[in-house]
C-alpha positions in Angstrom: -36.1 18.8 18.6 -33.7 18.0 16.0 -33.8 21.1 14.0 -33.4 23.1 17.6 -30.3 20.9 18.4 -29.1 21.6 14.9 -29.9 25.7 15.1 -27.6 25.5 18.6 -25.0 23.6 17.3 -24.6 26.0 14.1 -24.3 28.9 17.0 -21.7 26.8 19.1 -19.6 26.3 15.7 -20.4 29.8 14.9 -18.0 30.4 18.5 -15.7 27.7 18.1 -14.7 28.4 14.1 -13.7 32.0 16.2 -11.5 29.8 18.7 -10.3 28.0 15.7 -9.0 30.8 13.7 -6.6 31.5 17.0 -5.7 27.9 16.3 -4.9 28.2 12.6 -2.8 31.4 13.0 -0.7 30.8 16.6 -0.2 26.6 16.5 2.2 26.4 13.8 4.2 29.6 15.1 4.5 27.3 18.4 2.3 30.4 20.4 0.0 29.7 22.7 -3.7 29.8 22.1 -5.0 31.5 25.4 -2.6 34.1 25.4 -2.4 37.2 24.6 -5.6 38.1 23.8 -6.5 38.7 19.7 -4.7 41.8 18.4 -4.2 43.3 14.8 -0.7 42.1 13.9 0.1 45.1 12.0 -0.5 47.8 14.7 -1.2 45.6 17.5 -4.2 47.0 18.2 -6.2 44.9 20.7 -9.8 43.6 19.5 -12.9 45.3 21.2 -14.9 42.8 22.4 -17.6 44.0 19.6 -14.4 42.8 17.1 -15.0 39.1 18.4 -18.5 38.5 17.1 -18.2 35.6 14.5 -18.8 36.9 11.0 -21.2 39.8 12.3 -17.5 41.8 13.0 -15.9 40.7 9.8 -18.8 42.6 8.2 -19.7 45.5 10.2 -15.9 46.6 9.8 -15.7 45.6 6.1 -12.5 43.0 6.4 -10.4 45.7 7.9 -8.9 46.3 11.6 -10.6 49.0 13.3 -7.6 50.7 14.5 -4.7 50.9 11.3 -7.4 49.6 8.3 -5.4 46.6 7.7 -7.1 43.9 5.7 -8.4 41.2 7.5 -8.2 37.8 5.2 -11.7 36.6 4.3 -11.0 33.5 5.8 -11.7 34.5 9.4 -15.3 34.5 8.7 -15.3 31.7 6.2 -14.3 29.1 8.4 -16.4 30.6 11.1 -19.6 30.1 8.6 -17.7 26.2 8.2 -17.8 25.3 11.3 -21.2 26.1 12.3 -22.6 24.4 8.6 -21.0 21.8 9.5 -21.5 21.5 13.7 -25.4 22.3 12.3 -25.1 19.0 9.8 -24.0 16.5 12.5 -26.5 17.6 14.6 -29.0 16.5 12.1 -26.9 13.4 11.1 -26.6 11.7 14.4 -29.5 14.0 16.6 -29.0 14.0 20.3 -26.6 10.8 20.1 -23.9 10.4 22.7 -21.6 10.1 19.9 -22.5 13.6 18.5 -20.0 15.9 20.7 -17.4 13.7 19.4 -18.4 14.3 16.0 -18.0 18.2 16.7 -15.1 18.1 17.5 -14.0 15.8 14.6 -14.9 18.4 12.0 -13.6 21.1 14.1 -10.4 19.3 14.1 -10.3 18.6 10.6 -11.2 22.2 9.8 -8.4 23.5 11.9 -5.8 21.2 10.2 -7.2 21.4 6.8 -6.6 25.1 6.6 -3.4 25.2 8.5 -2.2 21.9 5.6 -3.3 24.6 3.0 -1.5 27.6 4.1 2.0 26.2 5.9 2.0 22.5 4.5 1.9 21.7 7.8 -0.2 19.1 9.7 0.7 19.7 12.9 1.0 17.3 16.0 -0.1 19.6 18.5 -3.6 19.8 17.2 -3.9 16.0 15.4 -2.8 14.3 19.4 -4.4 16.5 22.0 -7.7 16.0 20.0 -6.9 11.9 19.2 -6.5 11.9 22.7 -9.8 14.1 23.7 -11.6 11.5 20.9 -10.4 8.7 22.8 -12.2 9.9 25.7 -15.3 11.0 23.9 -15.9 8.2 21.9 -15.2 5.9 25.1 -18.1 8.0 27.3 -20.6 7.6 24.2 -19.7 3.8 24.3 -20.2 3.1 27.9 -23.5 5.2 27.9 -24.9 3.4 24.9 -24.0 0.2 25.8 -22.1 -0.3 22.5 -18.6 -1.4 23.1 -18.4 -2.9 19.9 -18.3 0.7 18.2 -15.4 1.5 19.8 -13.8 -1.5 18.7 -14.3 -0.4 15.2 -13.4 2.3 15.5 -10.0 1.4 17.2 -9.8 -1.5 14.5 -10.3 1.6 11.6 -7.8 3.8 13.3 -5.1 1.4 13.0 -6.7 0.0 9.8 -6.2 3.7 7.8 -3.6 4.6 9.0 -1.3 1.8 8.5 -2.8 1.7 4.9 -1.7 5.6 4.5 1.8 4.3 6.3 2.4 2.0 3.3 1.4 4.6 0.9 4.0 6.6 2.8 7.0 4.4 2.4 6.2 3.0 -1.5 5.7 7.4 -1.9 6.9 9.3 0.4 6.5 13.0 -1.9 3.2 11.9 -2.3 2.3 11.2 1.1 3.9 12.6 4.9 4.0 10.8 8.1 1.3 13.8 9.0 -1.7 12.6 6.9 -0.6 8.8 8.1 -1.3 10.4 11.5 -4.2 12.4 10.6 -5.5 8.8 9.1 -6.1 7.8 12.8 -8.4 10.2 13.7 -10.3 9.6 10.3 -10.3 5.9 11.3 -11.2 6.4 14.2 -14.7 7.9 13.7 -15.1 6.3 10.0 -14.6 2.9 12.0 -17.0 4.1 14.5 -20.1 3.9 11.9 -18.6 1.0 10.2 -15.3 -0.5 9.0 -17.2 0.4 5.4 -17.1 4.1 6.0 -13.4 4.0 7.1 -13.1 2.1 3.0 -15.2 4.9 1.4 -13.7 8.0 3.3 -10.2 7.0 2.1 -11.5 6.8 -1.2 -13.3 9.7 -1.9 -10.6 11.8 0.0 -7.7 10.3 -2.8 -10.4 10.6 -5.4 -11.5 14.0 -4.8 -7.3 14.8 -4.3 -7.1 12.5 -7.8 -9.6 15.3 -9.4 -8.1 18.3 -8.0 -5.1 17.8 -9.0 -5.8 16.5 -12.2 -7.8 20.1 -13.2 -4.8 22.0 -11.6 -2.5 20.2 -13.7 -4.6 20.8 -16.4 -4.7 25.0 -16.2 -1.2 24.8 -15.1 -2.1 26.4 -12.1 0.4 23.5 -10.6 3.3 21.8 -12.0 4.1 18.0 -11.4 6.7 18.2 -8.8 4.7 21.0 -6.6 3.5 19.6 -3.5 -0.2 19.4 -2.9 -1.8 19.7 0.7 -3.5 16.1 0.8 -5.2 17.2 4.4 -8.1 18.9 2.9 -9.2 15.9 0.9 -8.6 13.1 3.9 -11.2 15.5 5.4 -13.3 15.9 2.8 -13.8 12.6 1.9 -14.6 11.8 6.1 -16.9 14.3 6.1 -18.6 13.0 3.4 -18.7 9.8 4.2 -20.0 10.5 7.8 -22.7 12.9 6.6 -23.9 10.1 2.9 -22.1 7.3 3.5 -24.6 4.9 4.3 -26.5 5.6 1.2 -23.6 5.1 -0.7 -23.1 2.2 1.1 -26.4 0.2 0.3 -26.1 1.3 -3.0 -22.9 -0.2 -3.3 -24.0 -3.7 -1.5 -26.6 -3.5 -3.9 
């Protein structure tokens, strides 16, 4: 049962990284995300309904629009293939769990923001609140049904707990950290602190130690210089995800 859950879940993220891609491209130009409908933006060309299949498109028109030829960037079907790797591994992480739609939508989230960070420096509040708020609610249902209000109050204990540690972080450094990541750091809290106030500790460090690393080795190859700015979004979200997916291995280890 858990393998089928997982297979539907990779299909469902499989549709949702195709939402998300709408996301990535219209939120930070302040468009909406419903309408108009997908279009080429060099010609304007309007997709075929055959254009909309996650990935299979991308591939059966070689990365290019039907209509003019224009390239389409590789990352269309890349983070459709993300989101439905990583829908697929929280199915298998928490099964058929209350807390598990939650949990989609956290990696969605991060997904979406991680990419728009990378590409426009930009965290922006119009996907980080509407899907706080959506957790809230989430989170709250998965509580009441499991009879486990004290997971919520770790998880509202984490939220603040992050995120007033990345606030600090903020004000000692502010080029090294933006009042977007110390809001990001409440949704990371949020669902860290769900698990345990331990997981909220370890995503927060593997996120500044994978950021630590990566920046290090571009230093190193000169690929980045000292005073360029480094998207810190990706790395919050990597180190969550990681910690959701082996952080209670890493835990016991730890205790150990």
């Amino acid at each position: 049962m858990t393998l089928l859950l997982a297979a539907a879940c990779a299909v469902l993220g499989l549709l949702v990284g195709s939402f998300l891609n709408v996301v990535i491209v219209r939120v930070p130009e302040k468009r909406s995300v419903v309408t108009p409908r997908s279009h080429c933006p060099r010609c304007s060309a309007q997709l075929r309904d055959r254009d909309n299949i996650p990935v299979v498109s991308w591939l059966l028109l070689r990365g290019r629009c039907h209509s003019c030829a224009e390239p389409i960037p590789i990352r269309y079907p890349l983070v459709e293939l993300a989101t439905g790797a990583l829908f697929a591994a929280m199915a298998l992480r928490f099964g058929a769990d209350w807390a598990l739609p939650g949990y989609l939508l956290f990696v969605a989230t991060l997904l979406a923001v991680s990419a728009i960070d990378l590409e426009r420096f930009l965290i922006p509040n119009r996907v980080v609140y509407p899907s706080l708020l959506a957790s809230l609610v989430l989170l709250g249902l998965a509580a009441l049904l499991d009879h486990d209000g004290d997971a919520l109050v770790r998880g509202l204990i984490g939220a603040v707990a992050a995120s007033g540690g990345l606030f600090a972080l903020a004000l000692l450094y502010p080029r090294g950290m933006g009042m977007g990541d110390v809001k990001l750091a409440l949704l990371l809290g949020l669902y860290l602190g769900w698990l345990s106030l331990g997981h909220v500790l370890l995503g927060l460090f593997l996120g500044f130690l994978l950021g630590s690393v990566v920046g290090i080795g571009l230093l190193v190859t000169g690929a980045r210089g000292r005073k360029d700015h480094l998207p810190f979004a990706p790395f919050l979200a990597a180190g969550a995800v990681l910690a959701v997916l082996v952080g209670e291995p890493l835990l016991d280890l730890y205790l150990r």
